[in-house]
DRENFIFI-839988 format. One record per residue (C-alpha): residue number from 1; residue in three letters; x, y, z. Coordinates in steps of 0.5 Angstrom, whole numbers, plus 2048, in hexadecimal, padded with zeros to 3 digits. Layout:
@num->NUM	residuo->ALA	u->X	v->Y	w->Z
...
END
This chain:
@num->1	residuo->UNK	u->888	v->928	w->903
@num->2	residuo->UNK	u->885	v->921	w->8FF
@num->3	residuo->UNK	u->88A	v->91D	w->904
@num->4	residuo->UNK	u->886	v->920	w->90A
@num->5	residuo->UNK	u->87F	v->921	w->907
@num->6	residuo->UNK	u->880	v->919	w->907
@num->7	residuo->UNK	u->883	v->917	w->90E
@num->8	residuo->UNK	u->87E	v->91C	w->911
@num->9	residuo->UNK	u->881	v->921	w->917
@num->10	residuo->UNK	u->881	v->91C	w->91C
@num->11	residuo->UNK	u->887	v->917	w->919
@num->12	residuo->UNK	u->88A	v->91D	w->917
@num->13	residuo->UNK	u->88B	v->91F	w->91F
@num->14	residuo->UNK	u->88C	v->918	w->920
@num->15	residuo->UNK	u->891	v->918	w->91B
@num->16	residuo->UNK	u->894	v->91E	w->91E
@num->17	residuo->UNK	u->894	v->91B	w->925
@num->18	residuo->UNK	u->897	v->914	w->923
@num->19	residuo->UNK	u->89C	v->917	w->91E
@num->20	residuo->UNK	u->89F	v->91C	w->925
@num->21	residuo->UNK	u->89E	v->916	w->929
@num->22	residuo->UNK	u->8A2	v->910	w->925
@num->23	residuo->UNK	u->8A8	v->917	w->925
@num->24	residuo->UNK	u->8A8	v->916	w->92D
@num->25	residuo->UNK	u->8A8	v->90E	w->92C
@num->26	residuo->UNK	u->8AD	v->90F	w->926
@num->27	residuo->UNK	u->8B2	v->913	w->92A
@num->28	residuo->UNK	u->8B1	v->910	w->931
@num->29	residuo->UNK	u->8B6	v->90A	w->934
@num->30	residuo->UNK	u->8B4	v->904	w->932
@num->31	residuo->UNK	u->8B1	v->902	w->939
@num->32	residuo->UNK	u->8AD	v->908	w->939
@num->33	residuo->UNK	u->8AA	v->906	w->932
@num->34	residuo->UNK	u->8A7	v->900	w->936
@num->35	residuo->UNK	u->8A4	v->905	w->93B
@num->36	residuo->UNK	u->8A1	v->90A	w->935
@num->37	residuo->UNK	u->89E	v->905	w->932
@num->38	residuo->UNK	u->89B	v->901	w->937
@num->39	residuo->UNK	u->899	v->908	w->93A
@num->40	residuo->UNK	u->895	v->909	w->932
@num->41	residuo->UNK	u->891	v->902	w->932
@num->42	residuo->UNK	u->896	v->8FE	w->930
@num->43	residuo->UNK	u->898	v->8F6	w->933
@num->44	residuo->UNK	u->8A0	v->8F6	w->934
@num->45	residuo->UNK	u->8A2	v->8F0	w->939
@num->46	residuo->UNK	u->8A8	v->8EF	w->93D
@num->47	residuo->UNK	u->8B0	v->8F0	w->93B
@num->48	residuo->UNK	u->8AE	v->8F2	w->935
@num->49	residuo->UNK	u->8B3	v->8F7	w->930
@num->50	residuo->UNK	u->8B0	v->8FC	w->92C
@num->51	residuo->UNK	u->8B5	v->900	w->929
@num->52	residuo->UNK	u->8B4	v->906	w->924
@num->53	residuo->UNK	u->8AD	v->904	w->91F
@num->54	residuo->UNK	u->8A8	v->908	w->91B
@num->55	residuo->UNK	u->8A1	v->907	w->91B
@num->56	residuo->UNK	u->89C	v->908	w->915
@num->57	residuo->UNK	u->895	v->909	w->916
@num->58	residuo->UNK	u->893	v->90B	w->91E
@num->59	residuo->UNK	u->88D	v->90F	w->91B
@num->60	residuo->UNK	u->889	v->90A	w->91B
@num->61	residuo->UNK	u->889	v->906	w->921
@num->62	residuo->UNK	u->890	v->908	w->924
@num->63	residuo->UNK	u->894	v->903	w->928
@num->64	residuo->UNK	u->88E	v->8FE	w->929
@num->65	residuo->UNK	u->88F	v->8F9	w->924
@num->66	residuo->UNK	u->896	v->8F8	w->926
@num->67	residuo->UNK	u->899	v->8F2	w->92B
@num->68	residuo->UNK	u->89F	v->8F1	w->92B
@num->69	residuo->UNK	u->8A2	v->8EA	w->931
@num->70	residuo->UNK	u->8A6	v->8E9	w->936
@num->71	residuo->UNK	u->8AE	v->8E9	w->933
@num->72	residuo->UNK	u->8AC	v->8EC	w->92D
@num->73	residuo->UNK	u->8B3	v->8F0	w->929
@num->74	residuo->UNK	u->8B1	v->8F6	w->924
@num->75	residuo->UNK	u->8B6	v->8F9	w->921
@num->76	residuo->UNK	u->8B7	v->8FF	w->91E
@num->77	residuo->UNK	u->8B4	v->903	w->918
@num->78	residuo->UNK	u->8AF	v->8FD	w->919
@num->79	residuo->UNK	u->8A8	v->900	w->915
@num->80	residuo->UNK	u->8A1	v->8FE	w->918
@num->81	residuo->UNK	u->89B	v->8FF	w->914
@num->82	residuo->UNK	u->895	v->8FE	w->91B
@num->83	residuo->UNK	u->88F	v->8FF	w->918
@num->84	residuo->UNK	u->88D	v->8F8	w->916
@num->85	residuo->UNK	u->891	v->8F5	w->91D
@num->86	residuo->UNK	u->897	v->8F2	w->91E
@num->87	residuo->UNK	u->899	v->8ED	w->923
@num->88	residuo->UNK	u->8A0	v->8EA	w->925
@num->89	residuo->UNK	u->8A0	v->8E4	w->929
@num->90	residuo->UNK	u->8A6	v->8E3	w->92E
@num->91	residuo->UNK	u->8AD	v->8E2	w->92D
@num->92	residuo->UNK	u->8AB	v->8E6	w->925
@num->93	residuo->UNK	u->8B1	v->8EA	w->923
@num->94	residuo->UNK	u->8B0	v->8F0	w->91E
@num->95	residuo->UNK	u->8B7	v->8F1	w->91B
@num->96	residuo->UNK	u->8B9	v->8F9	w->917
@num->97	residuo->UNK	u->8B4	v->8FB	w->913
@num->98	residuo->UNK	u->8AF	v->8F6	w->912
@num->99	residuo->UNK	u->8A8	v->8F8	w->910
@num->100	residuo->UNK	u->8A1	v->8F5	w->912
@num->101	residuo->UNK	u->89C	v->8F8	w->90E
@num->102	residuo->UNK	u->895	v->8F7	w->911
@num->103	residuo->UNK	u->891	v->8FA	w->90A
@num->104	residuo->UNK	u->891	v->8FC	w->904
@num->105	residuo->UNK	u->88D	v->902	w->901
@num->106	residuo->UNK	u->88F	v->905	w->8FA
@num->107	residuo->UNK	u->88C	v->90D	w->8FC
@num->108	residuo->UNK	u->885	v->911	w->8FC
@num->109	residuo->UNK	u->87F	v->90E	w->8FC
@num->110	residuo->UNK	u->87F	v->910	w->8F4
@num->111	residuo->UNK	u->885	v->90D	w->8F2
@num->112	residuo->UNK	u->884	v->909	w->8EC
@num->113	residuo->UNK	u->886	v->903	w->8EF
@num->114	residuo->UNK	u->883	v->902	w->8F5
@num->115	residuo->UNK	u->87D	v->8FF	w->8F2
@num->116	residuo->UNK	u->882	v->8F9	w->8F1
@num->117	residuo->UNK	u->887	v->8FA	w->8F7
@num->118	residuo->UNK	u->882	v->8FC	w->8FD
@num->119	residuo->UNK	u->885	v->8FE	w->902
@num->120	residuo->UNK	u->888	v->8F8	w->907
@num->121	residuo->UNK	u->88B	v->8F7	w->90E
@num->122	residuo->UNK	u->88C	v->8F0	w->911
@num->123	residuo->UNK	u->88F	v->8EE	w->918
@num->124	residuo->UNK	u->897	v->8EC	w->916
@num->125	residuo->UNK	u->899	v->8E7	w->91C
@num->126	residuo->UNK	u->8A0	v->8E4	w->91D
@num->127	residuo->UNK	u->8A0	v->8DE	w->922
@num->128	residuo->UNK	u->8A4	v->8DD	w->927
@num->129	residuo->UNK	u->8AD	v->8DC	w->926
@num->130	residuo->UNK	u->8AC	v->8DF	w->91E
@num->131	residuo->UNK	u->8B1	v->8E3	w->91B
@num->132	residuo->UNK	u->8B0	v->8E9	w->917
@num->133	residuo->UNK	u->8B8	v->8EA	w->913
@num->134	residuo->UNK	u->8B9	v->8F1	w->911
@num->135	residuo->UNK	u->8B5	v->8F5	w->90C
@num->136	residuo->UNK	u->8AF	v->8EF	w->90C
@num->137	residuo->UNK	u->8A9	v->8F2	w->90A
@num->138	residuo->UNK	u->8A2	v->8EE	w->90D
@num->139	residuo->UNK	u->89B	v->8EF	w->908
@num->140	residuo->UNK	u->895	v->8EF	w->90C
@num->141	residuo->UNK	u->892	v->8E9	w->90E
@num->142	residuo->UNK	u->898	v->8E6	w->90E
@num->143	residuo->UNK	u->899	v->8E0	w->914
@num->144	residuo->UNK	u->8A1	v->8DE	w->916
@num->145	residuo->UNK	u->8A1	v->8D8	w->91A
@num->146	residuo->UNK	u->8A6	v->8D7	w->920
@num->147	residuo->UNK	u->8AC	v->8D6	w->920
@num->148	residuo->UNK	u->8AD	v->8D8	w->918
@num->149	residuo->UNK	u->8B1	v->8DC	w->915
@num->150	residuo->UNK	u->8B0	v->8E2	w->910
@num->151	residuo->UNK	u->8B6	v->8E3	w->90C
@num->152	residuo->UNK	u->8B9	v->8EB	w->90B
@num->153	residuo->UNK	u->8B5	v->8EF	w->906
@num->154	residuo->UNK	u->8B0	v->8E9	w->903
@num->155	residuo->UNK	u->8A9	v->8EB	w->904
@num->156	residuo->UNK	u->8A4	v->8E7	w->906
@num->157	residuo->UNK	u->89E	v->8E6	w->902
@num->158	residuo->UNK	u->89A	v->8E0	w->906
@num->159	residuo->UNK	u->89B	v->8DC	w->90D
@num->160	residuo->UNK	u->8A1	v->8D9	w->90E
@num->161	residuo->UNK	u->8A1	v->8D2	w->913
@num->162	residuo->UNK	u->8A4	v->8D0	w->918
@num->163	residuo->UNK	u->8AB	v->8CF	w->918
@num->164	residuo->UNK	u->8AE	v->8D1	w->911
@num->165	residuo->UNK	u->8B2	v->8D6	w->90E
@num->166	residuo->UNK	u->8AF	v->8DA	w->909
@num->167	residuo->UNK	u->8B3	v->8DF	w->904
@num->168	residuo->UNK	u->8B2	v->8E2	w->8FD
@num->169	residuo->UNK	u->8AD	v->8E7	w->8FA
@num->170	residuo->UNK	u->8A7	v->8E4	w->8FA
@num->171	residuo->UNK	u->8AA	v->8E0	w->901
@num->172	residuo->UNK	u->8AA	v->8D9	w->900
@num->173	residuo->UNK	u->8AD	v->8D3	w->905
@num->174	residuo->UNK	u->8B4	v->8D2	w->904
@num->175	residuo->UNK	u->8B6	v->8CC	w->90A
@num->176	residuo->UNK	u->8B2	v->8CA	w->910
@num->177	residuo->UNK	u->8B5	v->8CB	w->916
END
């Protein structure tokens, strides 16, 4: 009852109706996921592949804050947090299970530590032709620039530049390319 006290009725409806929406997204053909997620307010471009993805925190802006470019490839249990936005250039691909975190938000509004961990959501963007490798997890605010690659399983906490491989926890560079 605390979590709707909190979010007040209207975003547990939202909640309610982006949850049954993104399950007709989750268990469509990926070319009919395009359409759904253009129909919702999302930007989808041209000869992009979206295979079987998740998505978090709809309740607050729905599909608005997500562009997605032309050629894109989002791979399956790919997992985006919406609610800071995020933007893929053209040519991005997503590879299984990566993770895009727009926010961040340690509980209700009592909680004893959001005086020092306020709630924060910031755009995330990758750059046209980047690479995410398998199980990659991207903060907020972070910017990857293009034709950079994100080694499987690093987690990317500051922007990355143009054309180099970052991998690690923290992600660092590792080559440019």
């Amino acid at each position: 009852m605390n979590a709707l006290r909190t979010i007040g009725f209207s975003k547990a409806v939202k909640f309610v109706w982006y949850g049954l929406y993104a399950w007709l997204i989750h268990v469509s053909l990926p070319p009919v996921r395009v359409f759904l997620l253009r129909l919702a307010g999302a930007t989808v471009g041209k000869d992009t592949v979206i295979m079987d993805i998740r998505f978090t925190n709809l309740h607050h802006y729905g599909f608005s804050r997500l562009t997605i470019g032309n050629k894109c490839f989002l791979g399956d249990e790919v997992s985006l947090d919406v609610r800071g936005g995020i933007e893929l250039a053209d040519e991005v691909t997503l590879s299984g299970r990566v993770t895009i975190v727009t926010h961040i938000n340690v509980g209700y509004n009592d909680h004893p530590l959001q005086n020092i961990y306020p709630t924060h959501e910031d755009k995330v963007v990758l750059k046209r032709g980047s690479y995410i490798g398998t199980g990659a997890i991207i903060l907020p605010g972070v910017v990857i620039g293009k034709r950079s690659v994100v080694g499987a399983g690093a987690v990317v906490t500051k922007h990355v530049t143009d054309s180099v491989m970052v991998a690690g926890v923290p992600a660092r560079v590792i080559k440019r390319i």
